[in-house]
PyMOL Python script that loads the backbone (N, CA, C, O; Angstrom):
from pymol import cmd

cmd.read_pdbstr("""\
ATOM      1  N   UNK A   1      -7.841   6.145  -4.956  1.00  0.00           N
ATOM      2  CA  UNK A   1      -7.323   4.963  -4.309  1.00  0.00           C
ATOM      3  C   UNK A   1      -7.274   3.815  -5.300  1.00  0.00           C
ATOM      4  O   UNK A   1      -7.975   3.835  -6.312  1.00  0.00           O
ATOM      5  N   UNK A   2      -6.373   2.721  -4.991  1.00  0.00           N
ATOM      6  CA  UNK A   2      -6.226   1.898  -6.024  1.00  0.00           C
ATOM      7  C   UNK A   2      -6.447   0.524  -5.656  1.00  0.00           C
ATOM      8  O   UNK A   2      -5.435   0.019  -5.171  1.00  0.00           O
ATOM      9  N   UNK A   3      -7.211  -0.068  -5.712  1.00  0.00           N
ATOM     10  CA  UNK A   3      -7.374  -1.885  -5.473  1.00  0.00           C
ATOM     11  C   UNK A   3      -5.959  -2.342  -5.376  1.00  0.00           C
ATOM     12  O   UNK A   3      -5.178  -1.945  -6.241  1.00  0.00           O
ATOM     13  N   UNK A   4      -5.593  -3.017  -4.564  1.00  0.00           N
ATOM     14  CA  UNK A   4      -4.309  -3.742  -4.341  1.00  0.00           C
ATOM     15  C   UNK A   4      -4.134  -5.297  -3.567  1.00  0.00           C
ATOM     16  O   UNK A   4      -4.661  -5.776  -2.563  1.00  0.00           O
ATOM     17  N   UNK A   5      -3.118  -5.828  -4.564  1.00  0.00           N
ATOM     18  CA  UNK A   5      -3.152  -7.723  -3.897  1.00  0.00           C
ATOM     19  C   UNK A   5      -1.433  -7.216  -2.885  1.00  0.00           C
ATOM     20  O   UNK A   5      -0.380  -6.799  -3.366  1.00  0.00           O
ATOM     21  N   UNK A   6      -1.741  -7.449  -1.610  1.00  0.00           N
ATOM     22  CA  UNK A   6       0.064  -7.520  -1.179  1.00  0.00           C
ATOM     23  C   UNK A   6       0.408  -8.878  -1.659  1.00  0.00           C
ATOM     24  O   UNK A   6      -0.287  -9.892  -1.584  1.00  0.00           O
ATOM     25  N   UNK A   7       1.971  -8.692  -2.326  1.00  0.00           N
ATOM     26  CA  UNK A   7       2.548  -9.676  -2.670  1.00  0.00           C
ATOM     27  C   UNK A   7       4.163 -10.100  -2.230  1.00  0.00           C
ATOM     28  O   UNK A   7       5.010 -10.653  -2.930  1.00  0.00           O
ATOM     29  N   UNK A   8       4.256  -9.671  -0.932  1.00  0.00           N
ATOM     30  CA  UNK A   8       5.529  -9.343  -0.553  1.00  0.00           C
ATOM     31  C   UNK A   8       5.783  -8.358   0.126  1.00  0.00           C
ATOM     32  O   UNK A   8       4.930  -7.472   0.171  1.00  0.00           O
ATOM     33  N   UNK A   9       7.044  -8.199   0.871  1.00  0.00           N
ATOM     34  CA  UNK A   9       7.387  -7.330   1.729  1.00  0.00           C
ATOM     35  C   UNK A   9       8.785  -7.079   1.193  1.00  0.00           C
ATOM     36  O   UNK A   9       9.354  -7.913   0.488  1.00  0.00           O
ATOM     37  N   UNK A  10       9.475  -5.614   1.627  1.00  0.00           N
ATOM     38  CA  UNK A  10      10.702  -5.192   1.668  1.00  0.00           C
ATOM     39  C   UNK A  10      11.410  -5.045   2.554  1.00  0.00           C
ATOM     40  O   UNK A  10      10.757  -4.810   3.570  1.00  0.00           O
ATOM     41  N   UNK A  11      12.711  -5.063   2.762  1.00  0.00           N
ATOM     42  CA  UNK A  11      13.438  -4.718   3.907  1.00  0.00           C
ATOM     43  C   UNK A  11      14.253  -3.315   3.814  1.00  0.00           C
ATOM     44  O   UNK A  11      14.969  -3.193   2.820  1.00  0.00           O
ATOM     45  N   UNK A  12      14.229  -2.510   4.514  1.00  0.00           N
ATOM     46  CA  UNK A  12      15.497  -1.040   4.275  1.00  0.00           C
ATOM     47  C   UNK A  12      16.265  -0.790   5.333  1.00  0.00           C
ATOM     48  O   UNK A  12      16.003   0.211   6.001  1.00  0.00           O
ATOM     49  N   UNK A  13      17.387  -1.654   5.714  1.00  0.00           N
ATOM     50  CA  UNK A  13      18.171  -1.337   7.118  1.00  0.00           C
ATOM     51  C   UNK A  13      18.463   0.047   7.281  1.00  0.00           C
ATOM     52  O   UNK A  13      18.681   0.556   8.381  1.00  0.00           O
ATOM     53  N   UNK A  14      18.472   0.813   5.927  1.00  0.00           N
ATOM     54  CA  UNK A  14      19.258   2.317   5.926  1.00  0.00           C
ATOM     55  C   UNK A  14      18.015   3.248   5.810  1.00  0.00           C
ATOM     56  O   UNK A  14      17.639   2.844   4.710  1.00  0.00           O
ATOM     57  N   UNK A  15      17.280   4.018   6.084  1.00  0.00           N
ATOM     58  CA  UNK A  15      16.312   5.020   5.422  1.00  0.00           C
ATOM     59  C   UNK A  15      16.397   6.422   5.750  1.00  0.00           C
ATOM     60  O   UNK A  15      17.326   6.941   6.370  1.00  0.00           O
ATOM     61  N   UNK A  16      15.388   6.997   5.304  1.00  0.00           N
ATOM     62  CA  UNK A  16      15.602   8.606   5.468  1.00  0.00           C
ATOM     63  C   UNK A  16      15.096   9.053   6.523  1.00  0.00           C
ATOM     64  O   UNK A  16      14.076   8.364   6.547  1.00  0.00           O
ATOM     65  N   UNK A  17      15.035   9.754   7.506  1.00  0.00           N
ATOM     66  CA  UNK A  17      14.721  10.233   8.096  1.00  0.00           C
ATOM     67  C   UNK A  17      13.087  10.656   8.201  1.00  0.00           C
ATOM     68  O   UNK A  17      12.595  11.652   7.673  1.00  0.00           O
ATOM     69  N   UNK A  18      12.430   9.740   8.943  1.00  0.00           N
ATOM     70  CA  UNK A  18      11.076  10.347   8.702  1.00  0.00           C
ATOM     71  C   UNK A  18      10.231   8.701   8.402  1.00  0.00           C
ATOM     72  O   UNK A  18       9.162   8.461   8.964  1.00  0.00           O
ATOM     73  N   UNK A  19      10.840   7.766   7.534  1.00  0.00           N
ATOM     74  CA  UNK A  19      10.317   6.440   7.491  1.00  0.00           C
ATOM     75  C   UNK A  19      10.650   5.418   8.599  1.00  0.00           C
ATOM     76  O   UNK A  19      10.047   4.345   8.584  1.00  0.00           O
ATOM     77  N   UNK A  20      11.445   5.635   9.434  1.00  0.00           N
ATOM     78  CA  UNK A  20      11.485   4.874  11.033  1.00  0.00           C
ATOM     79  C   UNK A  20      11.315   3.664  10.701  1.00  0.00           C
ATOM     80  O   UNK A  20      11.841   3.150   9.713  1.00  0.00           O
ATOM     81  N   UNK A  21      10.311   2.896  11.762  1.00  0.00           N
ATOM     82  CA  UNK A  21       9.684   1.653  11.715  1.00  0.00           C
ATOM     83  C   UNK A  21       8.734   1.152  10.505  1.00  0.00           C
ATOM     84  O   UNK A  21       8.146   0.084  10.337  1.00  0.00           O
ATOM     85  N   UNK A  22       8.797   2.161   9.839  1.00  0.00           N
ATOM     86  CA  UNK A  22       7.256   1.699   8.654  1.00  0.00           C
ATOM     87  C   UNK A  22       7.674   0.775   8.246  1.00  0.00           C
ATOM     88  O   UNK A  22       8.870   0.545   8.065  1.00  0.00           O
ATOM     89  N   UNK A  23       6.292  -0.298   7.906  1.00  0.00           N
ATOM     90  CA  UNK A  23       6.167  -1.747   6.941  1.00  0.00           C
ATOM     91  C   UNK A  23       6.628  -1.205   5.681  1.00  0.00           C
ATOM     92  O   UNK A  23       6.499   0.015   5.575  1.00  0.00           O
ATOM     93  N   UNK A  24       7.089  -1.765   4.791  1.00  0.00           N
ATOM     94  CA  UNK A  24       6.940  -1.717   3.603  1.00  0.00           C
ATOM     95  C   UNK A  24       6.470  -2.921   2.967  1.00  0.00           C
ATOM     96  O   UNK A  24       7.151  -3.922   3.189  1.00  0.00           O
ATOM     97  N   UNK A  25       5.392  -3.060   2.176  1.00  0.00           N
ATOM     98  CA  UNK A  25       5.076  -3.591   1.957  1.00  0.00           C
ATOM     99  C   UNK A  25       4.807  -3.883  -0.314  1.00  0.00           C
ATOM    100  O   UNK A  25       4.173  -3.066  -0.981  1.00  0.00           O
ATOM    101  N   UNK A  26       5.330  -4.894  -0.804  1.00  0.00           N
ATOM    102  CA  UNK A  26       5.494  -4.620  -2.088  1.00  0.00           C
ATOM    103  C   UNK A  26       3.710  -5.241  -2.549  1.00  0.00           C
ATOM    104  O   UNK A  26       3.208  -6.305  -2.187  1.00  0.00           O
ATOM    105  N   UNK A  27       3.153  -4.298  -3.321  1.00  0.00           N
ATOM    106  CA  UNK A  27       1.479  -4.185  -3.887  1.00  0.00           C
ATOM    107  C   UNK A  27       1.348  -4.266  -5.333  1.00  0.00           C
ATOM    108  O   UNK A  27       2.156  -3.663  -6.040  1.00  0.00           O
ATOM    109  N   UNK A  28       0.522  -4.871  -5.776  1.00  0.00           N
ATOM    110  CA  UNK A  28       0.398  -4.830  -7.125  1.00  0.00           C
ATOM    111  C   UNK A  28      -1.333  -4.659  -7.403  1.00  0.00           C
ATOM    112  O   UNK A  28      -2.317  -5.289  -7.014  1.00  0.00           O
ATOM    113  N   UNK A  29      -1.121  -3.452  -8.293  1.00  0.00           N
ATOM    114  CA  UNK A  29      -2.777  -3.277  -8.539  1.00  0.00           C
ATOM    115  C   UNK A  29      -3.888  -4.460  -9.304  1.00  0.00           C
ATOM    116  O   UNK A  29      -3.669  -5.105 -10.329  1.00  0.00           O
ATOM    117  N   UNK A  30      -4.897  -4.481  -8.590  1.00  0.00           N
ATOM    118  CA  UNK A  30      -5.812  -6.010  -9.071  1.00  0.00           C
ATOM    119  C   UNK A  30      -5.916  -5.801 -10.518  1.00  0.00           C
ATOM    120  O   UNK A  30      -6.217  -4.833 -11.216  1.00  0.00           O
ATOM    121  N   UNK A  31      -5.610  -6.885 -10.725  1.00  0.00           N
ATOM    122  CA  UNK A  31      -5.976  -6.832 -12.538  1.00  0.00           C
ATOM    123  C   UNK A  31      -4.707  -6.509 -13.540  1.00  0.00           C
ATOM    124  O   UNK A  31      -4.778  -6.621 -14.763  1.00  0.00           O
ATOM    125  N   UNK A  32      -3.623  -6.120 -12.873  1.00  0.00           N
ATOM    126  CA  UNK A  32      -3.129  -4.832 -13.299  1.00  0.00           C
ATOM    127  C   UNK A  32      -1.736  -6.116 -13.872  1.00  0.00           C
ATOM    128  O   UNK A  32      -1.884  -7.337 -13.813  1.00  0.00           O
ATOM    129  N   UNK A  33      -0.318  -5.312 -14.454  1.00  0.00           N
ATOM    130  CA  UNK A  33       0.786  -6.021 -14.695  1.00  0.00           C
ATOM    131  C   UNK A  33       1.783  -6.674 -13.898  1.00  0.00           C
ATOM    132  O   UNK A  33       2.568  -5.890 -13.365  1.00  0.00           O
ATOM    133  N   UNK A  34       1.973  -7.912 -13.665  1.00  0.00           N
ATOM    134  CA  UNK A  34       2.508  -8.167 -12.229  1.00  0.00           C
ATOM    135  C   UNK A  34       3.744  -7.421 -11.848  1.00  0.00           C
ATOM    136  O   UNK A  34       4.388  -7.458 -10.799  1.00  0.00           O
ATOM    137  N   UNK A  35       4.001  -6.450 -13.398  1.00  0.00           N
ATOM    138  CA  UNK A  35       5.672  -6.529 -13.953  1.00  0.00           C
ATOM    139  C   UNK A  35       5.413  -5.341 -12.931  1.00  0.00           C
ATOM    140  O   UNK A  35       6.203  -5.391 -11.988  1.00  0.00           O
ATOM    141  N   UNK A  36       4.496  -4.267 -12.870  1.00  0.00           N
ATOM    142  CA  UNK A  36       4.292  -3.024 -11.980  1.00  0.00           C
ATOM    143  C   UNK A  36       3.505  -2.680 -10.523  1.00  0.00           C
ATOM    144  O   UNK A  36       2.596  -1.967 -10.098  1.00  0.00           O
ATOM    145  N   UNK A  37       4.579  -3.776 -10.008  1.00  0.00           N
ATOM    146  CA  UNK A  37       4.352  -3.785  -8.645  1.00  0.00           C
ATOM    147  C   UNK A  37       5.328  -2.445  -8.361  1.00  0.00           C
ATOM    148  O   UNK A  37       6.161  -1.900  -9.085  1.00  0.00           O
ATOM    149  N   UNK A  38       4.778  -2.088  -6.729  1.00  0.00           N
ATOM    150  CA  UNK A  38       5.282  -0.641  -6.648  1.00  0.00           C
ATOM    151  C   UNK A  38       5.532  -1.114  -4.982  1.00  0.00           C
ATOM    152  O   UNK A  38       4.927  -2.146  -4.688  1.00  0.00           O
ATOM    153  N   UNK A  39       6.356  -0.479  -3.851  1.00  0.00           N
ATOM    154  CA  UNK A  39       6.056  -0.533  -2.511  1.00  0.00           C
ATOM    155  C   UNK A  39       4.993   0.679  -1.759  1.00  0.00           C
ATOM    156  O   UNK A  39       5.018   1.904  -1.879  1.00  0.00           O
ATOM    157  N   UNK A  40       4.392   0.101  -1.233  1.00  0.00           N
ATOM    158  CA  UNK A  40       3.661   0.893  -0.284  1.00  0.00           C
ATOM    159  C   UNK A  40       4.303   0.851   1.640  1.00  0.00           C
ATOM    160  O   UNK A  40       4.811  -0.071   2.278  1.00  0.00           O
ATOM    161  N   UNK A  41       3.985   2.213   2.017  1.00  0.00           N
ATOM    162  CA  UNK A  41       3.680   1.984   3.387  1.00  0.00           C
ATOM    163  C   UNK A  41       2.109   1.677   3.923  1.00  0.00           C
ATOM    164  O   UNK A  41       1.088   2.301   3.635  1.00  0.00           O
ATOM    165  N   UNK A  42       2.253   0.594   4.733  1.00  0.00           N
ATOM    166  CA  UNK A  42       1.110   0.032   5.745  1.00  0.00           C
ATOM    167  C   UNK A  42       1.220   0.142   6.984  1.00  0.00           C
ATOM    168  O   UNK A  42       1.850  -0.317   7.937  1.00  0.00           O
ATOM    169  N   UNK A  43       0.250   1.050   6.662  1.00  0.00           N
ATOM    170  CA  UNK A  43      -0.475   2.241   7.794  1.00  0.00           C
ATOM    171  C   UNK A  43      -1.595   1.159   8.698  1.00  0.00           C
ATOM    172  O   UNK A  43      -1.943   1.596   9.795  1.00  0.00           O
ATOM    173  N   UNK A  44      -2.207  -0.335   8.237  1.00  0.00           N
ATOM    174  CA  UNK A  44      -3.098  -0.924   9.104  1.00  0.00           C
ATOM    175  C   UNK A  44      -2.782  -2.497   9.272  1.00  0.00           C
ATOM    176  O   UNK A  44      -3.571  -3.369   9.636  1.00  0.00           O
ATOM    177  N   UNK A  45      -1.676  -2.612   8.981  1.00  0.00           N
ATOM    178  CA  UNK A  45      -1.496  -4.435   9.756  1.00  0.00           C
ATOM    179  C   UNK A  45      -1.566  -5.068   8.258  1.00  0.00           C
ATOM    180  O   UNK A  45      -1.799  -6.257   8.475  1.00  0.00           O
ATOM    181  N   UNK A  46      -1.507  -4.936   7.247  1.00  0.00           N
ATOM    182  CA  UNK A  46      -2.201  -5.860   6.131  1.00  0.00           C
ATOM    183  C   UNK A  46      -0.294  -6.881   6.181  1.00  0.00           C
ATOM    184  O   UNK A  46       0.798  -6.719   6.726  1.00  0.00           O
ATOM    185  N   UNK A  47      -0.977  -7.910   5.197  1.00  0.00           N
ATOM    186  CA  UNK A  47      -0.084  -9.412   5.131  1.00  0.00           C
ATOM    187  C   UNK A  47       0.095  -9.814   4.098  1.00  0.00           C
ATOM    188  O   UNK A  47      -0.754  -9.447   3.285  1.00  0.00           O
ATOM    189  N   UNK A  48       0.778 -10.374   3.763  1.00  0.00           N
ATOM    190  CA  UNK A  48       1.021 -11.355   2.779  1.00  0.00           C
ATOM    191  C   UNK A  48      -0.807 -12.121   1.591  1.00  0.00           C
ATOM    192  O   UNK A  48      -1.448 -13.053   2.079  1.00  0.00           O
ATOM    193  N   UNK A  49      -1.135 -11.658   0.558  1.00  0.00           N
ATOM    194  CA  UNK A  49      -2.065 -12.526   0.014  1.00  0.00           C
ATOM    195  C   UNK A  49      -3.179 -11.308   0.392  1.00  0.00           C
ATOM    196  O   UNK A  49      -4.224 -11.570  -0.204  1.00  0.00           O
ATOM    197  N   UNK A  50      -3.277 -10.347   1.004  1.00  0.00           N
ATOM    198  CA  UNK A  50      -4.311  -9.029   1.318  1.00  0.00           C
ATOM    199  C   UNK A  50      -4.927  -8.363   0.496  1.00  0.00           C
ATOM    200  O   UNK A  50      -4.177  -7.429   0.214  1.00  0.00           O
ATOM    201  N   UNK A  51      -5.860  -8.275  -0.073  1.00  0.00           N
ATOM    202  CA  UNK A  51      -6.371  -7.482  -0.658  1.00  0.00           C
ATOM    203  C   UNK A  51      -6.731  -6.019   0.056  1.00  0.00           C
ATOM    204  O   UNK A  51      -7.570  -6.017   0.957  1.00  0.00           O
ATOM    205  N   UNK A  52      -5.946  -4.494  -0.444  1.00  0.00           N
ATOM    206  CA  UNK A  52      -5.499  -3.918   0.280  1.00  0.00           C
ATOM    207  C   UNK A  52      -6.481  -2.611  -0.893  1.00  0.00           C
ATOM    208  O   UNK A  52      -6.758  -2.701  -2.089  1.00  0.00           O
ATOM    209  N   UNK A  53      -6.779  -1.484   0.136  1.00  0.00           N
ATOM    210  CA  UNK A  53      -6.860  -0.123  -0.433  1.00  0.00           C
ATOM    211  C   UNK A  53      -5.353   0.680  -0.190  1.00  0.00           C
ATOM    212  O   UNK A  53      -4.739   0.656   0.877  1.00  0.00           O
ATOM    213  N   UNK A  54      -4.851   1.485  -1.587  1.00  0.00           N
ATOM    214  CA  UNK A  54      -3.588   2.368  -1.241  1.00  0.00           C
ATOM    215  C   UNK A  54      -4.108   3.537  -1.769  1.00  0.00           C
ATOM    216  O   UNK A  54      -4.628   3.706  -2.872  1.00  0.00           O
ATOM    217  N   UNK A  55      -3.910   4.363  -0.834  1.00  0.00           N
ATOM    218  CA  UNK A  55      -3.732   6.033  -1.185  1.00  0.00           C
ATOM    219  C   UNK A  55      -1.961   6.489  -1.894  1.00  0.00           C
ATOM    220  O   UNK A  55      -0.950   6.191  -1.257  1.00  0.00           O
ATOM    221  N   UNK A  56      -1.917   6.962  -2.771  1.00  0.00           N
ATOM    222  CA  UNK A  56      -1.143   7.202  -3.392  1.00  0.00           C
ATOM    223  C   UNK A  56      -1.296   9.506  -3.522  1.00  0.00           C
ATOM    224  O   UNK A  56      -2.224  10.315  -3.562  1.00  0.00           O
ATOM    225  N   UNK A  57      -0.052   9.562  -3.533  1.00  0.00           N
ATOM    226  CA  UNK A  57       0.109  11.025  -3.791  1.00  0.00           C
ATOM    227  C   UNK A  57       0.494  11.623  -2.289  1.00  0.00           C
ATOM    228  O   UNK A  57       1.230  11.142  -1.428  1.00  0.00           O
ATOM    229  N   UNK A  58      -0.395  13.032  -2.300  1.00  0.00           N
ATOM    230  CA  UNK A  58      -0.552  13.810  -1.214  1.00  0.00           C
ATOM    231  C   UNK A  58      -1.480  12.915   0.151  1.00  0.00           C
ATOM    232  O   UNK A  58      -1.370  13.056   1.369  1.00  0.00           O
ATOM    233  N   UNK A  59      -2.199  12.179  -0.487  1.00  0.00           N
ATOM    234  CA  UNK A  59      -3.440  11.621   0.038  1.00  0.00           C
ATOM    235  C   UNK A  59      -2.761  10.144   1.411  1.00  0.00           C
ATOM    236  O   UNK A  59      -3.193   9.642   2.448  1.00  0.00           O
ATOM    237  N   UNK A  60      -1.471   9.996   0.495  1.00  0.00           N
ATOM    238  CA  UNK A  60      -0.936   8.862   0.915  1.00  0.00           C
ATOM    239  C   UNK A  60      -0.318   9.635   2.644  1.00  0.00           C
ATOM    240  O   UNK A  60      -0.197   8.797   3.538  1.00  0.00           O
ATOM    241  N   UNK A  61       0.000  11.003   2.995  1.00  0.00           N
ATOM    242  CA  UNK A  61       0.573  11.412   4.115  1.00  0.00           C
ATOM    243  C   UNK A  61      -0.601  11.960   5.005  1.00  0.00           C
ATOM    244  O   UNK A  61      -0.362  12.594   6.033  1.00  0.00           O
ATOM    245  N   UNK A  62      -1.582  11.754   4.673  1.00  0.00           N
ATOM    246  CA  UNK A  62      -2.823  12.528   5.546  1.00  0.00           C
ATOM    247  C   UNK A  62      -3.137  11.443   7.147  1.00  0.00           C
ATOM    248  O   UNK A  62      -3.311  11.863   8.291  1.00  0.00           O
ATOM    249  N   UNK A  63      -3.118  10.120   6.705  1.00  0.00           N
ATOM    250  CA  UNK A  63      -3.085   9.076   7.836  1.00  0.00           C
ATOM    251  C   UNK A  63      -2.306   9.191   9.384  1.00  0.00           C
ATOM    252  O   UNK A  63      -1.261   8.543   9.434  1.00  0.00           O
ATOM    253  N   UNK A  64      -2.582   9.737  10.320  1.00  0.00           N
ATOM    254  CA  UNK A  64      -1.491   9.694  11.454  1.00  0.00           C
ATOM    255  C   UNK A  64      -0.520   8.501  11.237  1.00  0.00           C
ATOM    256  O   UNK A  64       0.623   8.717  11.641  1.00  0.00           O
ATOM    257  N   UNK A  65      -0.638   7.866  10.946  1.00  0.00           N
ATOM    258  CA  UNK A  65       0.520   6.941  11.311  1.00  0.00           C
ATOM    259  C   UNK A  65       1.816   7.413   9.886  1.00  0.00           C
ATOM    260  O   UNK A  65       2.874   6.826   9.657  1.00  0.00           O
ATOM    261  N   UNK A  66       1.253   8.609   9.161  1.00  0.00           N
ATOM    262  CA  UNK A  66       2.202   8.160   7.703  1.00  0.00           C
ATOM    263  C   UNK A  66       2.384   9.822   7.494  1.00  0.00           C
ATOM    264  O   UNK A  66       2.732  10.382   6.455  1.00  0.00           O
ATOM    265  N   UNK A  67       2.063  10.420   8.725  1.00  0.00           N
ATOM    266  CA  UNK A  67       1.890  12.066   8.325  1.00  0.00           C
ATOM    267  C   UNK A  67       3.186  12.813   8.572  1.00  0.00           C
ATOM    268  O   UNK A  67       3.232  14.042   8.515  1.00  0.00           O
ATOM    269  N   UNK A  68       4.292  12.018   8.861  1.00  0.00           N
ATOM    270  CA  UNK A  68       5.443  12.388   8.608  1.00  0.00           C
ATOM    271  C   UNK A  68       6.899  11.613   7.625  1.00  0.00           C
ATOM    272  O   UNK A  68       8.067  11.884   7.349  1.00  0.00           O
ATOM    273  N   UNK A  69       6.154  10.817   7.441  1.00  0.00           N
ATOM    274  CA  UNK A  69       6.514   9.768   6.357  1.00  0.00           C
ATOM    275  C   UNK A  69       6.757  10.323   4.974  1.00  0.00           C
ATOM    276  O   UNK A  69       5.900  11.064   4.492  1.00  0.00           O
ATOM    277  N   UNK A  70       7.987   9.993   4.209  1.00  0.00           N
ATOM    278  CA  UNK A  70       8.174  10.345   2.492  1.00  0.00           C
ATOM    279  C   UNK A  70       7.756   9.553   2.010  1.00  0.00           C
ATOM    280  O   UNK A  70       8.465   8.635   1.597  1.00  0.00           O
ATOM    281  N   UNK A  71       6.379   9.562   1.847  1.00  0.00           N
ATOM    282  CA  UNK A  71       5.828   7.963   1.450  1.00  0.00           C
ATOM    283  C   UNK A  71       4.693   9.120   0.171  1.00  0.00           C
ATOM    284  O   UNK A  71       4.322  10.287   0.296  1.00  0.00           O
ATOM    285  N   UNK A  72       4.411   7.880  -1.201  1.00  0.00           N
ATOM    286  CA  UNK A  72       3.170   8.439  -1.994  1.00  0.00           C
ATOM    287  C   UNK A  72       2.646   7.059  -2.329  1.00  0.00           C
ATOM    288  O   UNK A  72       1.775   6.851  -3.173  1.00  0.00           O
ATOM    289  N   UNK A  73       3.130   6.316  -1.742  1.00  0.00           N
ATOM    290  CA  UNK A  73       1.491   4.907  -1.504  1.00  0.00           C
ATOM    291  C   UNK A  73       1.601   4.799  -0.236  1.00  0.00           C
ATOM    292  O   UNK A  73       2.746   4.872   0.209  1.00  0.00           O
ATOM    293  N   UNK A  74       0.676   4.632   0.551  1.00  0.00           N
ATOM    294  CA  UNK A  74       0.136   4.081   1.806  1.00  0.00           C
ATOM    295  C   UNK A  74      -1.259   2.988   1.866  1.00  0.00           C
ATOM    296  O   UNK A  74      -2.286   3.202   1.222  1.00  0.00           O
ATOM    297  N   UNK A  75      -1.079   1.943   2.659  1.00  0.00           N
ATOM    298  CA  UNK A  75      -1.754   1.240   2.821  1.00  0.00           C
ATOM    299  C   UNK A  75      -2.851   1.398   3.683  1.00  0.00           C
ATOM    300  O   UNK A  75      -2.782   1.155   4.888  1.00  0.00           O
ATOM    301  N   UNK A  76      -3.924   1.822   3.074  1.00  0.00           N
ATOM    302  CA  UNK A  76      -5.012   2.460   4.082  1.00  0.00           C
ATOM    303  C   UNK A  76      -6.303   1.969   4.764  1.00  0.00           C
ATOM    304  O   UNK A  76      -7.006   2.381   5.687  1.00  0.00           O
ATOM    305  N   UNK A  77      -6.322   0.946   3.949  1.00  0.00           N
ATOM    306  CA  UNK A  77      -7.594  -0.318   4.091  1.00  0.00           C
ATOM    307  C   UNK A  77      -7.299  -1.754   3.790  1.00  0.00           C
ATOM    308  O   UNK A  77      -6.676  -2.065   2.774  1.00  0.00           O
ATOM    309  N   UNK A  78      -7.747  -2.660   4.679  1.00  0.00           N
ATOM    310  CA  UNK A  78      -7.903  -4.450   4.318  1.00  0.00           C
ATOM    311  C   UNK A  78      -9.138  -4.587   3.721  1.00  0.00           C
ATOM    312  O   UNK A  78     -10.100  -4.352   4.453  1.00  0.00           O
ATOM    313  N   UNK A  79      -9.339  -4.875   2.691  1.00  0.00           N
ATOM    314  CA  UNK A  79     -11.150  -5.204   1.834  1.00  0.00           C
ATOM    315  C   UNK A  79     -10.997  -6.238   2.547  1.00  0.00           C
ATOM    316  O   UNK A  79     -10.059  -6.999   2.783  1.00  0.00           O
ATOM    317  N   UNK A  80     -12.573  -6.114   3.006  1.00  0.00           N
ATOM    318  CA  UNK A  80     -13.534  -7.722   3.738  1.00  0.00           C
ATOM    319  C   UNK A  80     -13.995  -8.314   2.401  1.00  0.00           C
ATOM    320  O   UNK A  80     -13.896  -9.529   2.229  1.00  0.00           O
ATOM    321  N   UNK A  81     -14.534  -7.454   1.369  1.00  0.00           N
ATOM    322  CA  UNK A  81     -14.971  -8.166   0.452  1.00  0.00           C
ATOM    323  C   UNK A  81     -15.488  -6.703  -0.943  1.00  0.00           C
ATOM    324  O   UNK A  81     -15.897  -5.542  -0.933  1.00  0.00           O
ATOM    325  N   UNK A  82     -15.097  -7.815  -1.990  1.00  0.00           N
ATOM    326  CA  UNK A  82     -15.078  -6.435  -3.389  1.00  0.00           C
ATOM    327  C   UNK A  82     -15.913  -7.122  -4.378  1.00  0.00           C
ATOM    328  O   UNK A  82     -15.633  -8.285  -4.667  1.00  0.00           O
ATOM    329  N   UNK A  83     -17.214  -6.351  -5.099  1.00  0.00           N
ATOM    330  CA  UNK A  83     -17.453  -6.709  -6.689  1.00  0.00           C
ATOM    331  C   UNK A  83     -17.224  -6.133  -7.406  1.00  0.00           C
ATOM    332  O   UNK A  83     -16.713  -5.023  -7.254  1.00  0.00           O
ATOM    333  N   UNK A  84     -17.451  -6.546  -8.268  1.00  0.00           N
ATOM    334  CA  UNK A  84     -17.165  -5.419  -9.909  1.00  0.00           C
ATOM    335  C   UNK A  84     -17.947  -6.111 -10.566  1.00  0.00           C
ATOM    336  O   UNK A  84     -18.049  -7.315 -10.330  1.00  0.00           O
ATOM    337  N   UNK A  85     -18.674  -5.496 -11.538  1.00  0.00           N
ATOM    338  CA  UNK A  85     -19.288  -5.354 -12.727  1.00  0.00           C
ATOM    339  C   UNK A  85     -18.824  -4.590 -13.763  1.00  0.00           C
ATOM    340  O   UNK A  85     -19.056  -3.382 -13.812  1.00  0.00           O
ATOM    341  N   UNK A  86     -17.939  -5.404 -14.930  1.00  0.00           N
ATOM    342  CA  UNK A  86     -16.938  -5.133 -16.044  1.00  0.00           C
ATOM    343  C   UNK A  86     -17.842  -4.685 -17.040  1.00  0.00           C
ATOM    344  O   UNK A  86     -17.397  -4.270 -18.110  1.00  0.00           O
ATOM    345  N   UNK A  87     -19.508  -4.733 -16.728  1.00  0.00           N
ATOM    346  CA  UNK A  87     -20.145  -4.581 -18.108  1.00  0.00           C
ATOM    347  C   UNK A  87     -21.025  -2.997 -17.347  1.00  0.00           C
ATOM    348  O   UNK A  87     -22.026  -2.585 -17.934  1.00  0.00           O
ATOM    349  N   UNK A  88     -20.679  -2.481 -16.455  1.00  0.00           N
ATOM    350  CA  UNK A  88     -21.759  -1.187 -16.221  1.00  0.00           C
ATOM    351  C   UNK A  88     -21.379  -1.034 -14.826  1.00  0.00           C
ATOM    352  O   UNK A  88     -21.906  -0.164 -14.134  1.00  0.00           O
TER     353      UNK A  88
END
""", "prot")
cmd.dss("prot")
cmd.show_as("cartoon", "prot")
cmd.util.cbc("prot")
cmd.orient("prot")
């Protein structure tokens, strides 16, 4: 899973068969290049400014709400709160 800031949303009037109603939502990994933001589907309500968990891959279709979805990010968690320790 990958730490994620939502920074935006997408729109797709046209899609494939199988993505329906899903959010799309555009994520960029914490820390990471703003230049490689990617879209995810959100699978739990997250917003604008969210600090978000995404399942990416196989892992990303296991969620009922995304288990028929062509999706390989899904939005799977809202963090209440994150640390890190950069030295250990």
């Amino acid at each position: 899973m990958l730490l994620c800031r939502v920074t935006g949303s997408t729109v797709a009037t046209v899609r494939a068969g199988g993505v329906g109603g899903a959010r799309l939502l555009v994520v960029r990994q914490e820390g990471g290049d703003p230049a490689l933001s990617f879209v995810a589907v959100d699978a739990v309500g997250a917003g604008a400014g969210d600090l978000v968990l995404v399942a990416q891959g196989s892992a990303a279709r296991i969620p009922d709400a995304t288990a028929s979805v062509p999706t390989d990010a899904t939005i799977v968690g809202i963090v209440d709160e994150a640390s890190h320790d950069p030295g250990g």
